[in-house]
SEMARMAR-626410 format. One line per field, with one value per residue (C-alpha): residue in one letter; x negated, y, z. Coordinates in steps of 0.1 Angstrom, whole numbers. Layout:
residu = [A, ...] .
px = [X, ...] .
py = [Y, ...] .
pz = [Z, ...] .
This chain:
residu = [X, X, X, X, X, X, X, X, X, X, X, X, X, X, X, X, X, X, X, X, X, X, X, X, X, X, X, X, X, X, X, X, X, X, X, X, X, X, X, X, X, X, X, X, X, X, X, X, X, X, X, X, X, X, X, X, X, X, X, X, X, X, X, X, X, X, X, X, X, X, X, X, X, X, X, X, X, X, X, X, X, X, X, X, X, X, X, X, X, X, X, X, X, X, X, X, X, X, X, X, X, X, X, X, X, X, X, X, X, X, X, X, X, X, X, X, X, X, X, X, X, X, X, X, X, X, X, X, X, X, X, X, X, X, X, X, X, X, X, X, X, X, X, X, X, X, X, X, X] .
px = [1498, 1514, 1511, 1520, 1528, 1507, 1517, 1497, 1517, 1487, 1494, 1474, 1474, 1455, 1451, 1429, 1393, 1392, 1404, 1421, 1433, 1445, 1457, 1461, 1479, 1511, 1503, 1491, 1455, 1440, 1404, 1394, 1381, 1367, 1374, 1342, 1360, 1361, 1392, 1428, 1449, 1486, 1498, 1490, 1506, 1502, 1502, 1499, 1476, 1453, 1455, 1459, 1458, 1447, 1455, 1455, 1434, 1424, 1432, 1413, 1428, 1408, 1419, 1406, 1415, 1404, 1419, 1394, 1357, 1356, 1367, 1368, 1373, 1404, 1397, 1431, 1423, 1435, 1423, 1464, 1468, 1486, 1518, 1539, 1538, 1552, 1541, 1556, 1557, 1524, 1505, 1511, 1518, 1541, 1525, 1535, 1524, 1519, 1528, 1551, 1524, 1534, 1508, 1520, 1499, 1515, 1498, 1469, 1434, 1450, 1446, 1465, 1483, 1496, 1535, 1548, 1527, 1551, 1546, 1571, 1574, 1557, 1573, 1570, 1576, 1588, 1609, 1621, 1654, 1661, 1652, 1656, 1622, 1638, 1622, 1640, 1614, 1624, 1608, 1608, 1631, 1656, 1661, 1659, 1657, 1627, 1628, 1592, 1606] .
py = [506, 516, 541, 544, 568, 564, 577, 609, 619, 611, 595, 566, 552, 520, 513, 499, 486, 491, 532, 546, 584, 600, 628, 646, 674, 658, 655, 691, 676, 646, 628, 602, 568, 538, 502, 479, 455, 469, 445, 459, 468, 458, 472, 491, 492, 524, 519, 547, 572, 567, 530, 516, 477, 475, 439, 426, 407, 374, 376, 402, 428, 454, 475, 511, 529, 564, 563, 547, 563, 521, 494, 459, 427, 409, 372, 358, 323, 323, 335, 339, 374, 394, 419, 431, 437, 452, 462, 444, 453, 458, 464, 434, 429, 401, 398, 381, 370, 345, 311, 316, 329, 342, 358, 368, 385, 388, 419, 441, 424, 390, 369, 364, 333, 315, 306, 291, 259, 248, 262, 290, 322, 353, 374, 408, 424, 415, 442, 433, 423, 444, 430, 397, 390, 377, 387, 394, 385, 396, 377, 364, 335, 358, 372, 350, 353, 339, 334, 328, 311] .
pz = [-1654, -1620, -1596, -1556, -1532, -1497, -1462, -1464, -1498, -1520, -1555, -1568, -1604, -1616, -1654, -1681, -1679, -1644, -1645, -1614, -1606, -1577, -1565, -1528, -1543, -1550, -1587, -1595, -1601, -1608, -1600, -1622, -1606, -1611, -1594, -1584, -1614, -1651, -1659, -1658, -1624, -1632, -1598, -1566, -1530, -1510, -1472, -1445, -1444, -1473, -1478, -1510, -1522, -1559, -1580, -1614, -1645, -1633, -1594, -1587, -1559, -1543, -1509, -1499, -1464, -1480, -1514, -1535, -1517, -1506, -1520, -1502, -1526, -1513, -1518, -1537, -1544, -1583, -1615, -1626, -1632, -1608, -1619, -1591, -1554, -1530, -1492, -1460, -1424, -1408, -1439, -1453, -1490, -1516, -1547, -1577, -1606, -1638, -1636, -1602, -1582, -1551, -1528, -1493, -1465, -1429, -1418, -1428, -1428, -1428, -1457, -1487, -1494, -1522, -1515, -1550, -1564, -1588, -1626, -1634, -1654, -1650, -1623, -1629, -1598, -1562, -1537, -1494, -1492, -1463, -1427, -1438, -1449, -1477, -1512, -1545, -1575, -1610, -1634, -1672, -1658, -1644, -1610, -1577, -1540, -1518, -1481, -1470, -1438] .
């Protein structure tokens, strides 16, 4: 369902029923994976080094410093599916989903937390606006800009 690039030049994919590949090769090879959560992954971040933040089906987002050996469960505070994310200065991480949800996390380690309470559409996928800190989220209502300030 989505793949990322981390800061060592590694390639991550997440899919299906909890499937994940990777490969240090720059693609020649693949090893086959599997998540601590048999649900789908709808999207992955890839940080420096080996980092990697997995999220999808029902909330559920999962973070590994050596590309998937660990997992950690990162505690999202929703059930609402998440589709989209994108990674932010100092590991952080914007992640969007259904219903408007927007999940932001300052810097690695800190938690994530939810920025949009009012019911929306799904947003599909979130990008930095530059320097701003402003976020563009693109979305079945159309395309908008965020400032989380």
């Amino acid at each position: 369902n989505a793949i990322a690039r981390t800061g060592s030049g590694a390639l991550f994919i997440v899919g299906e029923r909890g499937a994940a590949f990777r490969s240090r090769d720059f693609g020649a090879t693949w090893q086959r994976l599997q998540l601590p959560y048999d649900g789908s992954m709808f999207g992955v971040i890839g940080y420096a080094a080996d980092h990697v933040l997995a999220f999808g089906l029902r909330g559920h987002a999962f973070e590994s410093t050596d590309l998937g050996d660990h997992w950690t469960q990162v505690p999202t505070g929703t059930e609402l599916s998440l589709m989209g994310g994108t990674a932010l200065p100092d590991e952080g991480a914007a992640i969007v989903g259904v219903n408007g949800l927007l999940l932001l996390r300052a810097k690695g380690g800190a938690p994530l937390t939810s920025r949009v309470d009012q019911p929306a559409g799904t947003i599909a996928e979130v990008l930095p606006l530059g320097d701003s800190g402003d976020l563009l989220l693109a979305g079945e209502n159309g395309i908008s800009v965020y400032n989380p300030q």
